[in-house]
VOTOR-67344 format. One record per residue (C-alpha): residue number from 1; residue in three letters; z, y, x. Coordinates in steps of 0.05 Angstrom, whole numbers, m for minus. Each point is the difference from the previous one (the first is absolute). Example, Ala and Ser with C-alpha at 12.3 -4.5 7.8 and 13.67 -1.06 7.14 Angstrom:
2
rec i 1 aa ala Z 156 Y m90 X 246 .
rec i 2 aa ser Z m13 Y 69 X 27 .
This chain:
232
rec i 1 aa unk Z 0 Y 0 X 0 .
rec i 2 aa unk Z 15 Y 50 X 56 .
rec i 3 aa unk Z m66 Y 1 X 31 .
rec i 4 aa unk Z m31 Y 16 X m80 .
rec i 5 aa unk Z 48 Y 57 X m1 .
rec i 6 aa unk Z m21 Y 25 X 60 .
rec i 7 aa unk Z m62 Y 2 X m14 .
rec i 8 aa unk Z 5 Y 29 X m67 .
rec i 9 aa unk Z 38 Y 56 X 33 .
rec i 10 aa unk Z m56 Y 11 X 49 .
rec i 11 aa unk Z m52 Y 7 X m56 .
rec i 12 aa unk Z 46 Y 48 X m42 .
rec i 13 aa unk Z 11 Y 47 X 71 .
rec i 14 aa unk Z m87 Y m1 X 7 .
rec i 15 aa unk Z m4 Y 25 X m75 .
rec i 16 aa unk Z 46 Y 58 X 8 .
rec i 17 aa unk Z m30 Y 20 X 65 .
rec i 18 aa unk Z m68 Y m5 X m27 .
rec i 19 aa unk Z 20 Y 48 X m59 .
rec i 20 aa unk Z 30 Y 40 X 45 .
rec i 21 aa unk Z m61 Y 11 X 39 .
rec i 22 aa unk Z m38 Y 9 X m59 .
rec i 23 aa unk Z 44 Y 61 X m32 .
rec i 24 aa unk Z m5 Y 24 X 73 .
rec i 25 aa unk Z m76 Y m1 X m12 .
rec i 26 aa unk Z 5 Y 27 X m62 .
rec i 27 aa unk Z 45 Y 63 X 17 .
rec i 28 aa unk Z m51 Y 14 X 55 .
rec i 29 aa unk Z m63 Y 9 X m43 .
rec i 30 aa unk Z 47 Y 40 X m59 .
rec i 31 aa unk Z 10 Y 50 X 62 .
rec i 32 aa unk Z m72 Y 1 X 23 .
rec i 33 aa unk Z m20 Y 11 X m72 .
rec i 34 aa unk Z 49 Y 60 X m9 .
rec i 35 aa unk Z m16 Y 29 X 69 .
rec i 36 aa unk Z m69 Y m7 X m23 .
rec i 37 aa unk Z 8 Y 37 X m71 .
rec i 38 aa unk Z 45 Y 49 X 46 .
rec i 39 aa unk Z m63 Y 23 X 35 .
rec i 40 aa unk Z m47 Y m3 X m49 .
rec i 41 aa unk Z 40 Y 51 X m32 .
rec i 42 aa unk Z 8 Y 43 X 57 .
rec i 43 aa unk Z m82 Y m3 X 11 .
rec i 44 aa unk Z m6 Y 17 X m78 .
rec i 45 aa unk Z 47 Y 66 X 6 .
rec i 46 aa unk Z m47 Y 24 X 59 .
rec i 47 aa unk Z m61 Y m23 X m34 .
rec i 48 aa unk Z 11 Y 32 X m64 .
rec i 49 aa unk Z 26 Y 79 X 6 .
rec i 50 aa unk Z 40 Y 29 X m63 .
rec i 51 aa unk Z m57 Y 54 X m4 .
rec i 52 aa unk Z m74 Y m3 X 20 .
rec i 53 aa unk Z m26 Y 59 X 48 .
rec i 54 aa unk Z m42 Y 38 X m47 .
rec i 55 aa unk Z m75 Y 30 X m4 .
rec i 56 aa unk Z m51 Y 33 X m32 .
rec i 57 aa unk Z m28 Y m65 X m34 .
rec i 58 aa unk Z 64 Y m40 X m19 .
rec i 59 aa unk Z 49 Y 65 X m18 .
rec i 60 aa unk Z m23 Y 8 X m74 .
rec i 61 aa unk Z 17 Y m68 X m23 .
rec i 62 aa unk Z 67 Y m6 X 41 .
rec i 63 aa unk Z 14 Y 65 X m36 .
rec i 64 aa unk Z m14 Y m34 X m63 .
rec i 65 aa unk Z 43 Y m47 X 6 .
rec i 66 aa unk Z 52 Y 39 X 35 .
rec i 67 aa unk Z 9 Y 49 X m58 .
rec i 68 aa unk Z 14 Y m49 X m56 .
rec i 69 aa unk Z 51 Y m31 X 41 .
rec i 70 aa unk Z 32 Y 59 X 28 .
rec i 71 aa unk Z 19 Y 54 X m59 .
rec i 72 aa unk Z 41 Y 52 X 44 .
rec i 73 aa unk Z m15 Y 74 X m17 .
rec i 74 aa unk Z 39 Y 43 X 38 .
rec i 75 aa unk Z 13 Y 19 X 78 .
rec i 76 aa unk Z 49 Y 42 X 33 .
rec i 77 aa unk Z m23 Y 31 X 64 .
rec i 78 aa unk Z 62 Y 16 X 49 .
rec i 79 aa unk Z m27 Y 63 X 48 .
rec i 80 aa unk Z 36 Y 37 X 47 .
rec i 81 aa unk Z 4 Y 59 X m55 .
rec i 82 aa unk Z 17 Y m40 X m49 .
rec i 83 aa unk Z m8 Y m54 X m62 .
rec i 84 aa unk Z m69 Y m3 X m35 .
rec i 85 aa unk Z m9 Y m40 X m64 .
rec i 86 aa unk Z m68 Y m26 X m33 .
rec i 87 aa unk Z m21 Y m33 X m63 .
rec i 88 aa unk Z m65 Y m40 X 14 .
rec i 89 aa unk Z m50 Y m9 X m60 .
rec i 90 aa unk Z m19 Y m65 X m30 .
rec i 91 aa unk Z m67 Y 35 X m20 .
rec i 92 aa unk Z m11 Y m1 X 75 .
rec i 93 aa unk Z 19 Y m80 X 0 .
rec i 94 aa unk Z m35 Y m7 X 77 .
rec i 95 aa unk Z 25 Y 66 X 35 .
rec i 96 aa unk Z 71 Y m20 X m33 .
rec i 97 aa unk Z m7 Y m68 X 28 .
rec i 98 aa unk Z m18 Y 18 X 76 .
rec i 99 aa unk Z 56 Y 59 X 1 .
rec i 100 aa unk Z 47 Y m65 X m25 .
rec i 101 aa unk Z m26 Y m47 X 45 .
rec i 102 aa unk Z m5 Y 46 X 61 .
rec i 103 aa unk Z 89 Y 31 X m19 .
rec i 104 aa unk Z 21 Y m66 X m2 .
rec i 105 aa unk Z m44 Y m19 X 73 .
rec i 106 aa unk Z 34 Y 60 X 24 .
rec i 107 aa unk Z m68 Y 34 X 21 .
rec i 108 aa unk Z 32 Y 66 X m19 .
rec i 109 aa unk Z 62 Y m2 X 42 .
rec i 110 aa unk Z m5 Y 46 X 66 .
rec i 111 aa unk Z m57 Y 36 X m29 .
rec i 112 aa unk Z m3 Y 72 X m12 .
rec i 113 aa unk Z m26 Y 60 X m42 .
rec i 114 aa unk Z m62 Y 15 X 44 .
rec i 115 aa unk Z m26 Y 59 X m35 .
rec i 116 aa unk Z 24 Y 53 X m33 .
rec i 117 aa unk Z m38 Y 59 X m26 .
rec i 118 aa unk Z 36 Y 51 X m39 .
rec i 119 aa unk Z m5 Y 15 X m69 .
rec i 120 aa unk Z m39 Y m66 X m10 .
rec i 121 aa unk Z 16 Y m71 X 27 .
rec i 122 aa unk Z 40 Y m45 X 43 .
rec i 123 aa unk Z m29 Y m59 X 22 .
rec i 124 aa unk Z 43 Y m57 X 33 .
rec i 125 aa unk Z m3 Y m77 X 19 .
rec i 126 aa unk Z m45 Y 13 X 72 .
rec i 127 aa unk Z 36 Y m13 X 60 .
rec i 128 aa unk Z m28 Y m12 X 81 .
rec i 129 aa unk Z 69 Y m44 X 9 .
rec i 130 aa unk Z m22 Y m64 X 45 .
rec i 131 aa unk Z 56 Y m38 X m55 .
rec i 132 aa unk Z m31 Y 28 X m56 .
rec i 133 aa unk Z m72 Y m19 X 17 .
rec i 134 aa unk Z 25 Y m66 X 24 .
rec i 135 aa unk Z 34 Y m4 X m67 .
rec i 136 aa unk Z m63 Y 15 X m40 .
rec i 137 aa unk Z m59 Y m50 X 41 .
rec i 138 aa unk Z 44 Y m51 X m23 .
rec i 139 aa unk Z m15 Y 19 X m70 .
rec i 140 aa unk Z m70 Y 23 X m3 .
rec i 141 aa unk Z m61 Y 53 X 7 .
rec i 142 aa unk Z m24 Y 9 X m72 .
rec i 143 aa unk Z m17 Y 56 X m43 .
rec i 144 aa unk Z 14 Y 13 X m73 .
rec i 145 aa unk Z m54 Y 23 X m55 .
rec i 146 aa unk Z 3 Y 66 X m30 .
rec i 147 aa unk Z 36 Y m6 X m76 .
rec i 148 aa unk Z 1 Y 72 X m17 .
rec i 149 aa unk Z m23 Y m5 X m69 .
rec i 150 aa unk Z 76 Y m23 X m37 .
rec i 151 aa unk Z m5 Y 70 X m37 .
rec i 152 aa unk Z 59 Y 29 X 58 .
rec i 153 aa unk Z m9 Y 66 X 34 .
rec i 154 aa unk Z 26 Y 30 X 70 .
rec i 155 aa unk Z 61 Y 43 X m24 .
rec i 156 aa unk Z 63 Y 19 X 37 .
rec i 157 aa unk Z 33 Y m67 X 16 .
rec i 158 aa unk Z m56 Y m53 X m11 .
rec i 159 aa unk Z m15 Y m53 X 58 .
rec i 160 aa unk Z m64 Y m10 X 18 .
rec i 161 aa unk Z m36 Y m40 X 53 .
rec i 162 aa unk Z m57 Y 25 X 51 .
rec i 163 aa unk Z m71 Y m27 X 15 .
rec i 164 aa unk Z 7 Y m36 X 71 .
rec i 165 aa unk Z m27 Y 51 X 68 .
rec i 166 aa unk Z m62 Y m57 X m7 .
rec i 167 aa unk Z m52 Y 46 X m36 .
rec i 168 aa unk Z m18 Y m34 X m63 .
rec i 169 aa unk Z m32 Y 20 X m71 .
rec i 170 aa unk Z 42 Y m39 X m41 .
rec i 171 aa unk Z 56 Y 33 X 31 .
rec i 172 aa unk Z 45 Y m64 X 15 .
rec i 173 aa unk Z 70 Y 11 X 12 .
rec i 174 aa unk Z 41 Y m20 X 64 .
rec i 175 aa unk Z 54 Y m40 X m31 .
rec i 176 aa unk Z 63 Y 29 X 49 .
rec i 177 aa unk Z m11 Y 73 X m13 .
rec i 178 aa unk Z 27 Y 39 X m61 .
rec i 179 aa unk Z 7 Y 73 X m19 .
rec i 180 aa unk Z 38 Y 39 X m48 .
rec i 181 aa unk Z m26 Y 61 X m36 .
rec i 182 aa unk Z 50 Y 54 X 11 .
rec i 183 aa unk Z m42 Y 54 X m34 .
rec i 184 aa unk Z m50 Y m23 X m56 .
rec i 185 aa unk Z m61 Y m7 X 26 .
rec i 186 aa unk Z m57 Y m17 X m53 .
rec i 187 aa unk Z m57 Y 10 X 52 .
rec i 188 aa unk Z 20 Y m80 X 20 .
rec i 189 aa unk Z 0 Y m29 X m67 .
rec i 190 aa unk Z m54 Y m60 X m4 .
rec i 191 aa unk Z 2 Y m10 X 78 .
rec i 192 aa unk Z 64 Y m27 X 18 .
rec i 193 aa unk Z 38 Y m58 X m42 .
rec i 194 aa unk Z 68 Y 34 X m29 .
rec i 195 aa unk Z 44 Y m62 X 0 .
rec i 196 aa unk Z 67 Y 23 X m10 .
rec i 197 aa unk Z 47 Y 72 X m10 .
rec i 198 aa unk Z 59 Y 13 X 31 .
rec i 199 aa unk Z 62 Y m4 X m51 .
rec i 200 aa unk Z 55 Y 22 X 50 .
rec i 201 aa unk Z m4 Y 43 X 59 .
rec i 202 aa unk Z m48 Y 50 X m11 .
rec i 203 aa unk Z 44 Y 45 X 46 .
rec i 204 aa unk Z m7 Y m40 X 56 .
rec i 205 aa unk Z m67 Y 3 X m6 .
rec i 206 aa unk Z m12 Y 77 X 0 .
rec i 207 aa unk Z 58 Y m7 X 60 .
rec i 208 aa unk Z m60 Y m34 X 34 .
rec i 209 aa unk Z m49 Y 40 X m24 .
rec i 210 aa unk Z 36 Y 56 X 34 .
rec i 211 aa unk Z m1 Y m23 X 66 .
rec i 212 aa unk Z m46 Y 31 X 58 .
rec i 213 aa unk Z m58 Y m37 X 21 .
rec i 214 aa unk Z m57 Y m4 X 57 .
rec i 215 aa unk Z m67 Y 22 X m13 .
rec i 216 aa unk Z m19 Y m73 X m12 .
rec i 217 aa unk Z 53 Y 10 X m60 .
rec i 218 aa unk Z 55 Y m52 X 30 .
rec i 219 aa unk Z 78 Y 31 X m5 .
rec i 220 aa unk Z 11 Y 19 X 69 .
rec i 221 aa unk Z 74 Y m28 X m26 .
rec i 222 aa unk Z m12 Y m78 X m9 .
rec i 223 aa unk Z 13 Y m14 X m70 .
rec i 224 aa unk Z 22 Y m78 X m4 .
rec i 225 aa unk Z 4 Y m41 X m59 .
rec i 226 aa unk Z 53 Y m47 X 25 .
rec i 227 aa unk Z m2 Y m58 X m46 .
rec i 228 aa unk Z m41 Y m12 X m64 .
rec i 229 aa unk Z 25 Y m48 X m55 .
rec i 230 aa unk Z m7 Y m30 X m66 .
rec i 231 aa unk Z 59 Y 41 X m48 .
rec i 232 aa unk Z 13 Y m24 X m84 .
């Protein structure tokens, strides 16, 4: 009888060892397999961006899109003289979308009031920052149609957007530049897209307005708009 036992015990000792191995086995390719779906995922989130770098040929549908998804109306602009609030028109569903899009990228941030001429306009959102232009060729080189038929006109305290320095006969707007009318100005009604008015801080505005500029019409006192952002 010994020897049987023996033997019996040497078989059960092979089975556990063998299972043993096997989990081993087993363990190993569950850890390849997540290490694997670890990468993969790594490769996707460099792969795939959160936004695509825009143009001239994809920026009308992304806007599209972008505007039923995205129903935010009103901006505060932060300067250096003070706070600056604007109501954005739905009329103006693609110029509302981009000045959206391009608070919540943070495009506006660093920028400045560029020109200023008295009695008339300022006009902001330029800037020859290296961060800023960094900032910006990660989101795109597009322009905007002109939409300057919505039945609005350029008095005191509308916003309104400005055909690119590209000479063009349909007047197309460079989407990072802005002005606001600090004197009504009728003479630009039908040219420029009115997109929004501003509801609170017209006094910083005329502040700006006020300011001393070059003879190329930029405040020889920088005028900053330190942070842009979506407000309820």
């Amino acid at each position: 009888m010994k020897p049987l036992i023996f033997i019996l015990t040497l078989l059960f000792l092979f089975n556990c060892g063998s299972d043993a191995k096997k989990s081993k086995i087993k363990d190993s390719k569950t850890k390849k397999t997540n290490s694997i779906n670890k990468k993969n995922k790594v490769t996707d989130s460099i792969i795939k961006p959160e936004f695509p770098i825009l143009n001239d040929s994809i920026v009308m549908d992304f806007y599209l899109q972008y505007e039923k998804e995205n129903k935010e109306n009103k901006v505060r602009l932060t300067t250096n003289f003070g706070d600056i609030e604007i109501l954005l028109f739905d009329k103006t569903k693609f110029h509302r979308a981009n000045f959206i899009y391009l608070t919540k990228r943070k495009a506006f941030d660093g920028t400045q009031f560029h020109r200023v001429v008295k009695d008339f306009i300022i006009q902001g959102g330029n800037s020859d920052d290296t961060k800023v232009l960094k900032k910006r060729r990660h989101i795109g080189r597009y322009l905007l149609p002109n939409d300057a038929k919505r039945g609005y006109k350029h008095y005191r305290g509308m916003v309104s957007m400005p055909s690119s320095d590209i000479e063009n006969p349909y007047k197309l707007a460079s989407p990072y530049e802005f002005f606001i009318v600090q004197k009504t100005s009728h003479h630009l009604n039908g040219d420029y897209t009115i997109f929004g008015k501003v509801i609170k801080g017209m006094d910083v505005v005329d502040k700006i307005n006020a300011v001393e500029a070059d003879n190329r019409q930029w405040p020889l006192r920088n005028v900053y708009i330190r942070k842009a952002e979506i407000i309820k």
